[in-house]
PLY file of the C-alpha trace (Angstrom):
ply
format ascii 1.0
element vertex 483
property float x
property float y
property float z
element edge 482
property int vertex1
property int vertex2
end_header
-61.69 8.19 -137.66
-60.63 6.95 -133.75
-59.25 3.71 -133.03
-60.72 1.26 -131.34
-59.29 -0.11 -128.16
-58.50 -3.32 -130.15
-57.07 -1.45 -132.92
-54.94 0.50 -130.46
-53.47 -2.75 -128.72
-52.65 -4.21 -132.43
-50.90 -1.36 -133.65
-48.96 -0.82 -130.37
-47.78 -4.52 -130.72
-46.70 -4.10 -134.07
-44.43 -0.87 -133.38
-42.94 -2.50 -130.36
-42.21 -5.71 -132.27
-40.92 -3.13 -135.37
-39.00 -0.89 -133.13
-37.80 -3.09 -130.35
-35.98 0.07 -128.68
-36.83 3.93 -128.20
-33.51 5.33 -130.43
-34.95 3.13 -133.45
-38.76 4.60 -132.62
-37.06 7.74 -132.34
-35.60 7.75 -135.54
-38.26 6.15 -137.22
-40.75 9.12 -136.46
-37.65 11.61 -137.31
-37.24 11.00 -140.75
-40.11 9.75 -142.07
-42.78 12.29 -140.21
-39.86 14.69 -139.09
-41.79 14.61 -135.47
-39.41 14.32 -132.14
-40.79 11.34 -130.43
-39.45 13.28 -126.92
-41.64 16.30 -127.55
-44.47 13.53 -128.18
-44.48 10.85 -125.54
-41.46 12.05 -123.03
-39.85 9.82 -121.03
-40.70 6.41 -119.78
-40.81 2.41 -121.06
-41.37 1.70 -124.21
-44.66 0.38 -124.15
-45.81 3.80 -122.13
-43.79 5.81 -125.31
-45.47 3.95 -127.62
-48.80 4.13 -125.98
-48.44 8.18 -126.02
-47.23 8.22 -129.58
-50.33 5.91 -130.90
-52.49 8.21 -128.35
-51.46 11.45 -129.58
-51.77 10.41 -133.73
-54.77 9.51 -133.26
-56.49 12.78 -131.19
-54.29 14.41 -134.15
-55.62 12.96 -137.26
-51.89 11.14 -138.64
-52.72 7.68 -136.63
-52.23 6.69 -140.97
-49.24 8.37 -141.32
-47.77 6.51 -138.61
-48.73 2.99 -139.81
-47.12 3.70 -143.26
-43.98 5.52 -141.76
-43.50 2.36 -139.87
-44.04 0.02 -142.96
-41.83 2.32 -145.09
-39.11 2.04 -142.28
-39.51 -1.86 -141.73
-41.61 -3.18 -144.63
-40.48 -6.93 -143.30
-42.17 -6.64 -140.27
-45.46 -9.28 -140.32
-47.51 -7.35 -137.95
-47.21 -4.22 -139.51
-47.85 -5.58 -142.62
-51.20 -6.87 -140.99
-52.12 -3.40 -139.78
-51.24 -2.11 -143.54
-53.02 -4.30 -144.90
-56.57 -4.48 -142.59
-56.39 -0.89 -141.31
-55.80 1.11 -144.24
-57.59 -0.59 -146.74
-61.04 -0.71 -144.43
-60.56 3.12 -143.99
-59.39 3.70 -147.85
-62.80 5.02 -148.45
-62.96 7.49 -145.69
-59.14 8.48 -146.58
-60.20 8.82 -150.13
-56.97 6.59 -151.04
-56.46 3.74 -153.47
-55.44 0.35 -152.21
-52.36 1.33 -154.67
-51.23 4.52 -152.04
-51.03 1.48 -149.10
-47.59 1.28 -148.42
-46.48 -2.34 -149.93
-43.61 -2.01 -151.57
-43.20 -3.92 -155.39
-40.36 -6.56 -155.24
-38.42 -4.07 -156.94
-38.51 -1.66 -154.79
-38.40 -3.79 -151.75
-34.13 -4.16 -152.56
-33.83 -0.54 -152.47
-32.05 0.98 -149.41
-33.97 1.81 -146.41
-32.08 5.24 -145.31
-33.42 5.13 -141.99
-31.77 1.35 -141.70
-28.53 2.89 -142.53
-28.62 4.47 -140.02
-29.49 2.10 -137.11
-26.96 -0.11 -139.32
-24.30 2.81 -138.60
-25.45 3.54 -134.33
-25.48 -0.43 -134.42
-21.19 -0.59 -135.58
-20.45 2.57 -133.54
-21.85 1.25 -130.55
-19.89 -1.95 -130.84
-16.62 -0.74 -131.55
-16.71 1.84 -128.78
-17.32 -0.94 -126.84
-14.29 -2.47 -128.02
-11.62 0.51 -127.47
-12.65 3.85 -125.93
-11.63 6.33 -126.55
-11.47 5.09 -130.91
-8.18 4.61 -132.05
-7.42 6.39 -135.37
-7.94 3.13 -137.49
-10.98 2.49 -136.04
-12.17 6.19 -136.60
-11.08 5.97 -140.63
-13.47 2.51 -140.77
-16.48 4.27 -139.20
-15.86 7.12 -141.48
-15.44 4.75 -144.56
-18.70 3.25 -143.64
-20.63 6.24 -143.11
-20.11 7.26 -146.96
-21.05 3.83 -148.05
-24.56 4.57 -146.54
-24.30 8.13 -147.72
-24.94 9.41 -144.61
-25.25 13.01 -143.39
-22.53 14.70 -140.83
-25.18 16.08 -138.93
-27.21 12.61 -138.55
-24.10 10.41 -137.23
-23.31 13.34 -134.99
-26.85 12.87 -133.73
-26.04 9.00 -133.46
-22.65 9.57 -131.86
-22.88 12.16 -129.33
-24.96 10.55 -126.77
-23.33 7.40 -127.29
-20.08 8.93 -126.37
-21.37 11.02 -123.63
-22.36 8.04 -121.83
-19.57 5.92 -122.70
-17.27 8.94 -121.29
-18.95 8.69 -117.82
-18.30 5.24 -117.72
-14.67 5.98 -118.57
-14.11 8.36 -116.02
-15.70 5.94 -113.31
-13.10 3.81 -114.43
-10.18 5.89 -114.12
-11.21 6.97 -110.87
-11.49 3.11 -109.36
-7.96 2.37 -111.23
-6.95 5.56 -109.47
-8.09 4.66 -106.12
-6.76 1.53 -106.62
-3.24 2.70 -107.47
-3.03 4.99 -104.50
-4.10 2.70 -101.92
-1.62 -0.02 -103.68
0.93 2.76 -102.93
0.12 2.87 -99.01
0.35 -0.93 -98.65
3.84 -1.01 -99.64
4.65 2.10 -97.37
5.42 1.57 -93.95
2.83 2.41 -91.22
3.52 5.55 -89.99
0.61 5.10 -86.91
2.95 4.43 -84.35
1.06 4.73 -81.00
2.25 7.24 -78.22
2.44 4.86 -76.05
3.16 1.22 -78.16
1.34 -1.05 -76.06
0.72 -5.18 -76.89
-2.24 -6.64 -75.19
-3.74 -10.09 -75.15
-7.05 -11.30 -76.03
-8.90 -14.19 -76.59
-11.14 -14.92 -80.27
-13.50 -17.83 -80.11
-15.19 -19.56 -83.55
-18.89 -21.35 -82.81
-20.39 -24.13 -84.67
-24.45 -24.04 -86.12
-25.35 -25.30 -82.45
-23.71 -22.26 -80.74
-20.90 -24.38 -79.49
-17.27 -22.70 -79.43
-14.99 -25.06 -81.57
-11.94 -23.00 -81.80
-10.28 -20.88 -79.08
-7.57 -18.73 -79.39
-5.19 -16.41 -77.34
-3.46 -13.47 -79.90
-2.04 -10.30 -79.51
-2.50 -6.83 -80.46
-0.36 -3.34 -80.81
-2.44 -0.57 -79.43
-2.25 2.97 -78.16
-3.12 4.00 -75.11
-4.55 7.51 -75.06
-4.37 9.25 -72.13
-6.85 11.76 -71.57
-7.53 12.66 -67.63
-7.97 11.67 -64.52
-6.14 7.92 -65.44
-9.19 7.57 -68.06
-7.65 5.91 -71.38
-8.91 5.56 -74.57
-7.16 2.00 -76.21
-6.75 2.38 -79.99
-5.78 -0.76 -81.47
-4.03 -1.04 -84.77
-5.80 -2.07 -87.87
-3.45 -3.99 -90.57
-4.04 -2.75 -93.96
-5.61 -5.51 -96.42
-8.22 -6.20 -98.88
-11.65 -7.85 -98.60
-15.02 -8.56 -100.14
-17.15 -6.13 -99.04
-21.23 -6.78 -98.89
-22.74 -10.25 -98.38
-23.21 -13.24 -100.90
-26.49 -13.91 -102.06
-26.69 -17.37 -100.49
-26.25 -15.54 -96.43
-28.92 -15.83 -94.75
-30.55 -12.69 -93.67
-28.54 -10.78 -96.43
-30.65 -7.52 -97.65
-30.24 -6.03 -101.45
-28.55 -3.03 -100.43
-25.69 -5.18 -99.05
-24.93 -5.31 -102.72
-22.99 -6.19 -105.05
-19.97 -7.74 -103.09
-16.82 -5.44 -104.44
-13.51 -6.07 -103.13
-12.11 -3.17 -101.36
-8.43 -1.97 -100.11
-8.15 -0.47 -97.07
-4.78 1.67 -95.32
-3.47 1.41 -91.77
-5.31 2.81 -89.24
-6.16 3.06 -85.60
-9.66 2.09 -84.33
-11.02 2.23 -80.51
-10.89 -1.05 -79.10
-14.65 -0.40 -77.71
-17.68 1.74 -78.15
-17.23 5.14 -76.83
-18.48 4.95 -73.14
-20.16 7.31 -71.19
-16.90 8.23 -68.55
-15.13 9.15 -72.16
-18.04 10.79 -73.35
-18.52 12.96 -70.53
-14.77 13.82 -70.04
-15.02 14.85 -73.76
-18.17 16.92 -73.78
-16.27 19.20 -71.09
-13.83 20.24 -73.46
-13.92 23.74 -75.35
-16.31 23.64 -77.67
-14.82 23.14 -81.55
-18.65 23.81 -83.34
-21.57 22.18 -80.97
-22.54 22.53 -77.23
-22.46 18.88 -75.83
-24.74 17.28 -73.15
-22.09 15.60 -70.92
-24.93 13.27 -69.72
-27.15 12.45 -72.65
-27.85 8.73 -72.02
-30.73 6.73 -71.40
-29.24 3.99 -69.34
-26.53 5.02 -67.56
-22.99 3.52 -66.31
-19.07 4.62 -66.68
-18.46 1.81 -68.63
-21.69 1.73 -70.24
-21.32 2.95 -74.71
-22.21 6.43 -74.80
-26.00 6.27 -76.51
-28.69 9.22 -77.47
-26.01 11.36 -79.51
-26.64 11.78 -82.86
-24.33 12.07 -85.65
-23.29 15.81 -85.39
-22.42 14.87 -82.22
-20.53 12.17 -82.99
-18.34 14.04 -85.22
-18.30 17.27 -82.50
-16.72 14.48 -79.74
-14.05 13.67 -82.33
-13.16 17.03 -83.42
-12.67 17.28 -79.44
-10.93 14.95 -78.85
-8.44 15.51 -82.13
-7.78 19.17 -80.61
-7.38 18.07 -77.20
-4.50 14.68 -78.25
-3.21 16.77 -81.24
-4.23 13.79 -83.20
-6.90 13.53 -85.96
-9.94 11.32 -85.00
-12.92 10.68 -86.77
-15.69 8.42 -87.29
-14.86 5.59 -89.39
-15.80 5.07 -93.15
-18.62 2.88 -93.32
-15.63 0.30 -95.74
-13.19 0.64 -92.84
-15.77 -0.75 -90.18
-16.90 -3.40 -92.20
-13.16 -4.06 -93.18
-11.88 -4.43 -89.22
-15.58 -6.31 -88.10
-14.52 -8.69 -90.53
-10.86 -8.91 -89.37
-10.23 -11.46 -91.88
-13.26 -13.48 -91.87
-16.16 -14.11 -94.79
-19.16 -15.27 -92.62
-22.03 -13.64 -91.75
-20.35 -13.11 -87.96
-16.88 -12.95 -87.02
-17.84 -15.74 -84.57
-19.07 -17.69 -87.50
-22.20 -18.67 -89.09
-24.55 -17.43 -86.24
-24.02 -15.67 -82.42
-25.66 -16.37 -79.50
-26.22 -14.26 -76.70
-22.88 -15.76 -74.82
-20.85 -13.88 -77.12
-23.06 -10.50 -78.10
-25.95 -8.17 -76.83
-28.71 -8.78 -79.34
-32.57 -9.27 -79.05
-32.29 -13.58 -78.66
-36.15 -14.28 -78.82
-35.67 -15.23 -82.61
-34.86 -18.22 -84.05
-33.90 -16.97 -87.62
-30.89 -18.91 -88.94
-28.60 -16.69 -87.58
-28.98 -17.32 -84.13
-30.21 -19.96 -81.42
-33.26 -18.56 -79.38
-31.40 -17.06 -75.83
-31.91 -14.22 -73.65
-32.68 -10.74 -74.65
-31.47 -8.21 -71.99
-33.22 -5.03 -72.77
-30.34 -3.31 -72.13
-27.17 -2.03 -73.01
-23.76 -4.15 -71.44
-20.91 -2.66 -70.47
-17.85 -2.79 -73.40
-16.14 -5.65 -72.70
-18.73 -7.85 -70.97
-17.63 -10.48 -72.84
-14.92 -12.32 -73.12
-13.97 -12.75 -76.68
-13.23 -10.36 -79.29
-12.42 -10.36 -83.01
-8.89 -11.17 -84.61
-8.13 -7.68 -84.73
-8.64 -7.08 -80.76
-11.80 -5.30 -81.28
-14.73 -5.76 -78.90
-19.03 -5.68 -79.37
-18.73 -5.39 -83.17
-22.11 -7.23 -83.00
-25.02 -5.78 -80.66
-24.79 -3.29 -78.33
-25.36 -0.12 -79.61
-25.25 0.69 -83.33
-22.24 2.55 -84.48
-22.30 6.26 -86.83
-20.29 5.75 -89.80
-18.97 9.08 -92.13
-20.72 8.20 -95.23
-23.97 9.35 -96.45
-26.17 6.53 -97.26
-26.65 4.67 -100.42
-29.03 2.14 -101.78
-26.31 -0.03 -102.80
-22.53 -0.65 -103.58
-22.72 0.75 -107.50
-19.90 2.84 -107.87
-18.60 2.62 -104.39
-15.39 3.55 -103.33
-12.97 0.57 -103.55
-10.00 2.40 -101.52
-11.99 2.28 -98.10
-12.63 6.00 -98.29
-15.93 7.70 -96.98
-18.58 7.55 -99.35
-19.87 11.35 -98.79
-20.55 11.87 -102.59
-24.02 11.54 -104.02
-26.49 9.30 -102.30
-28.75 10.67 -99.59
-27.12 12.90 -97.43
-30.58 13.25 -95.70
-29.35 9.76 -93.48
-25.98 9.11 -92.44
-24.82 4.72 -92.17
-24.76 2.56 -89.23
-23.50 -0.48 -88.67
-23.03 -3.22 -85.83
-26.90 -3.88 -85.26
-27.69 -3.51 -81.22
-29.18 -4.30 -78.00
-33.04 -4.69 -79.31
-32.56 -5.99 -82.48
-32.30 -9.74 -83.79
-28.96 -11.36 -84.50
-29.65 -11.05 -88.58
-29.39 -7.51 -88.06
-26.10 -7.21 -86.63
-24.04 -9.56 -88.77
-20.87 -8.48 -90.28
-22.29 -6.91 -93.85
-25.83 -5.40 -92.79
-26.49 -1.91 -92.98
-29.06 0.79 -92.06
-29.48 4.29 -92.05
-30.55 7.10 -89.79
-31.23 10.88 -89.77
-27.75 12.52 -88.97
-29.95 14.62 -85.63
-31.34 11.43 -84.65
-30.52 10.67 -81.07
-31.27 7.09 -79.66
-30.83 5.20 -76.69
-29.46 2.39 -79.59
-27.28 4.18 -81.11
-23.53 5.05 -80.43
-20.54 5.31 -82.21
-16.12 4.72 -82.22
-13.60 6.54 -83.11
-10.51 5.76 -85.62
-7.30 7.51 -86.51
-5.92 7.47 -90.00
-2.78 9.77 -89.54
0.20 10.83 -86.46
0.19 13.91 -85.11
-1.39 17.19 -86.32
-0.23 20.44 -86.13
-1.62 23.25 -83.89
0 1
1 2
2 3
3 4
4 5
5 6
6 7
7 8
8 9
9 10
10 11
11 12
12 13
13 14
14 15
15 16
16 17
17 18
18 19
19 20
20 21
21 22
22 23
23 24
24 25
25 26
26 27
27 28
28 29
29 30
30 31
31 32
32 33
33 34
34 35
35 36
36 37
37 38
38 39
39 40
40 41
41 42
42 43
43 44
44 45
45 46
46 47
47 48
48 49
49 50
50 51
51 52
52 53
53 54
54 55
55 56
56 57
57 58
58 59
59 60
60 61
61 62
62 63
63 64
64 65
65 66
66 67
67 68
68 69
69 70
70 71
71 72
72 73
73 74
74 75
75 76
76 77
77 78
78 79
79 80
80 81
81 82
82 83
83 84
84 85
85 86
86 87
87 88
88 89
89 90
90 91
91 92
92 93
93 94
94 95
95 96
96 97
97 98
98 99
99 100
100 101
101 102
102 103
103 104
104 105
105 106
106 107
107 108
108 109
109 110
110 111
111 112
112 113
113 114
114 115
115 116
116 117
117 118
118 119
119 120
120 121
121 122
122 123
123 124
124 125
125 126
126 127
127 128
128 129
129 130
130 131
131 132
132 133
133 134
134 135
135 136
136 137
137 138
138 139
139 140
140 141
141 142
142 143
143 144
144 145
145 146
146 147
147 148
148 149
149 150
150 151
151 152
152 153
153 154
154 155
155 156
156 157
157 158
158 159
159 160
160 161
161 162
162 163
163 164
164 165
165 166
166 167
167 168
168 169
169 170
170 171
171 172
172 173
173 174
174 175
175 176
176 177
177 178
178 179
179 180
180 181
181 182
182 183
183 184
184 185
185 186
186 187
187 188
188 189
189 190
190 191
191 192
192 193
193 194
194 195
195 196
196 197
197 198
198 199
199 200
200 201
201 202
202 203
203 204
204 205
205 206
206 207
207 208
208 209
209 210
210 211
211 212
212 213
213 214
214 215
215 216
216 217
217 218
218 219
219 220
220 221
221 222
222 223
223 224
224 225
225 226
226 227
227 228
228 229
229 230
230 231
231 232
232 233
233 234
234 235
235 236
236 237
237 238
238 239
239 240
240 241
241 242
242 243
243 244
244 245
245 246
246 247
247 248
248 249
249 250
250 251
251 252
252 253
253 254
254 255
255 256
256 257
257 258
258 259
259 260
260 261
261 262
262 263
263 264
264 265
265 266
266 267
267 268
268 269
269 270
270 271
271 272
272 273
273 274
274 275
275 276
276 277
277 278
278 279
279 280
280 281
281 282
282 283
283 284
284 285
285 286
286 287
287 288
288 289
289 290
290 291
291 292
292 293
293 294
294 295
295 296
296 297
297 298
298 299
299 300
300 301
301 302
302 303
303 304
304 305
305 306
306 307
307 308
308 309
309 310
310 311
311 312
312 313
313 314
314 315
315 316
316 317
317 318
318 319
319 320
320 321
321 322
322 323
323 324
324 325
325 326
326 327
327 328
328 329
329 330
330 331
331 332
332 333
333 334
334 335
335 336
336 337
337 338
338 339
339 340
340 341
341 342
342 343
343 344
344 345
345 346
346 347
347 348
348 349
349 350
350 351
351 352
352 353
353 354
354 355
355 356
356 357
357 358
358 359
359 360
360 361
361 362
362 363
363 364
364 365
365 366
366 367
367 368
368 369
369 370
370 371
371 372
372 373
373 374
374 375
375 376
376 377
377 378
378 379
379 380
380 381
381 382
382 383
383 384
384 385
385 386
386 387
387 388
388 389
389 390
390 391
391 392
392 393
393 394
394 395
395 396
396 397
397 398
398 399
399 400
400 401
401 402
402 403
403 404
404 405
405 406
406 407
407 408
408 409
409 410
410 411
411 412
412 413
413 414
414 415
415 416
416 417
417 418
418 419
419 420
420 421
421 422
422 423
423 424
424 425
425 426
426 427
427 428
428 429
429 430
430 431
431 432
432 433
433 434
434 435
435 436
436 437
437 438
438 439
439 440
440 441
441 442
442 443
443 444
444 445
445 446
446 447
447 448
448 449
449 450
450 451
451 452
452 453
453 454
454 455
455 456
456 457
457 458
458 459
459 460
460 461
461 462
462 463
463 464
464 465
465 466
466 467
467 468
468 469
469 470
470 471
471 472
472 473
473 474
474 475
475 476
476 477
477 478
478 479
479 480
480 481
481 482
């Protein structure tokens, strides 16, 4: 006999309130009905489990069976004690069963051990002392042990309970060695001394600048920098300032304004020495590049959609990017790169926790953003349409770097993720996992508001995209390479 649609919703109630998880289901239909609840219902919640399971007894004729495996498993449960009680005895008739074959248990019987308790009883004690130690000290091995015989329970069953357990327990434990790894070796590099000494050890002044809410500049400051000056022809440099090693929260609080969910969770990170450009590429380096050998990819030498020497190199995509530092690492005998998506996040920051390294908003005096918001993260300016030449204005960050905010976006190494789980915490590319279908960028740009380009945000593009907001820097992580 089918179940009603009523009698459905009961009954699914009953097993969800009786087996409040899929590994007690799952053992529940195992050893009472010897039926694999996998093979049954697949994957999913565990109402949509339970919905297939209730489904497929009942086009199969052992909807009954079901109802008194799940009383015989938890005969304390109320509900299913209702649905023993209504729904078996209404259909005794038609099962040609006594009221005596309902499964109510005498008060006798109802002290007898439940085997398939035992065993949730047992998955219940391992799970919480391998949460305790992992892996199980021998002590702790010799209780579980002890405990399985006094349940009189079967090798092959706690294997059953114990292998996946472990399995995931071990992935969580080799995360974890990995981070303390990662950890350990980036420790290491902070107490070595730097060994990016520039070619030419330059120090050059600069001016940082701190606004209030109202866009006014309330601190103003002259520091200094050690950078590199690269020579590469023709008198055109490339300045590479240096990038103190440190540690920092990476990602954005919950309480920023404009903060998106992938810019979580916050995680602190470590990050080495290393050398960064002082601006975005520009088009007079770009074009000087493009006209060296070839390492894997032809290069347009002109690929820019507004166009000036000083201008940041735009409409290169990311296989560019990384041709025009493979370049450019032949051609200085030094090895540039893009940076990790950590290490531009790390020197945007230089030192600083709000949502700018100006402060708690920009205005368009100090960046080249889209200003016809007004969105908490900016005052409502000018919007230029345009891309400014690096430098335009006056102040940069504590670390001497310049347009860290607006512009152009800037390539990073990593492939994207949705979020920070798992993320390096050494300042290393992330380049495992994720989708390598986009690569990161970071910095906001020219046409976009001012919540876009703060400090933590982060977006994601096709690595062949090529746009007219989009550019990139370089950074060097080590001296010089051999030929």
């Amino acid at each position: 006999m089918s179940l009603s649609g009523q009698q459905r919703k009961k009954l699914q109630d009953a097993l969800i309130d009786a087996f409040p998880n899929t590994a007690s289901l799952e053992q529940m239909l195992s050893f009472e009905l010897d039926k694999n609840l996998r093979v049954i219902a697949g994957e999913g919640s565990l109402q949509d489990i339970v919905f297939k399971l209730i489904q497929t007894a009942n086009s199969q004729g052992w909807v009954e069976d079901l109802v008194r495996a799940a009383c015989d498993s938890n005969p304390g449960n109320p509900l299913l004690k209702t649905i023993a009680q209504k729904f078996l005895t209404n259909h005794s008739q038609t099962l040609r069963v006594t009221s005596s074959q309902i499964p109510l248990k005498s008060s006798a019987q109802q002290h007898e051990p439940i085997y398939p308790q035992n065993l949730v009883r047992y998955q219940q004690a391992f799970s919480e002392a391998i949460e305790r130690e992992f892996p199980l000290s021998e002590p702790t091995r010799c209780q579980l042990k002890q405990l399985q015989e006094s349940l009189q329970l079967k090798e092959k069953e706690v294997l059953q309970i114990e292998q996946p357990i472990v399995f995931q327990k071990s992935a969580e434990y080799r995360k974890q060695q990995e981070r303390i790894r990662q950890q350990r070796q980036t420790e290491k590099q902070l107490q070595q001394p730097s060994t990016l000494q520039p070619s030419r050890s330059l120090v050059i002044e600069f001016d940082t600048a701190t606004v209030n809410t109202q866009g006014e500049i309330t601190v103003q400051q002259r520091s200094k920098v050690r950078y590199r000056a690269e020579d590469l022809d023709n008198g055109l440099g490339l300045q590479i300032v240096l990038i103190p090693p440190g540690r920092f929260m990476m990602g954005s609080p919950d309480s920023e304004v404009g903060r998106q969910i992938d810019e979580s969770p916050q995680h602190q990170v470590t990050v080495a020495a290393f050398l960064m450009s002082k601006y975005p590429i520009t088009q007079a380096q770009w074009t000087l590049v493009a006209n060296l050998p070839k390492v894997n990819l032809d290069l347009e030498p002109y690929p820019c959609y507004f166009t000036g020497e000083k201008l940041p190199v735009e409409g290169v995509s990311w296989y560019e990017a990384v041709e025009f530092c493979a370049r450019l690492s032949r051609g200085t005998e030094r090895a540039y790169r893009l940076p990790s998506e950590a290490e531009w996040e790390y020197a945007c920051r230089a030192n600083t926790v709000t949502p700018f390294h100006f402060g708690q908003i920009i205005t368009t005096e100090l960046a080249n953003f889209n200003g016809q918001s007004v969105d908490g993260s900016a005052l409502k300016r000018e919007y230029r349409r345009e891309t400014t030449e690096v430098g335009y204005f006056q102040y940069a960050n504590a670390f001497g770097l310049y347009d860290m905010h607006g512009n152009v976006g800037e390539w990073c190494l990593d492939n994207w993720h949705e979020n920070y789980e798992d993320a390096p915490i050494n300042g290393s590319a992330w380049t495992e996992g994720g989708d390598n279908r986009y690569r990161v960028l970071r910095g906001g740009c020219w046409s976009l508001y001012a919540k876009y380009c703060r400090s933590a945000n982060r977006s994601k593009s096709e690595p062949d995209k090529k746009s007219n907001r989009i550019g990139f820097r370089v950074v060097c992580s080590s001296g010089r390479i051999s030929k």
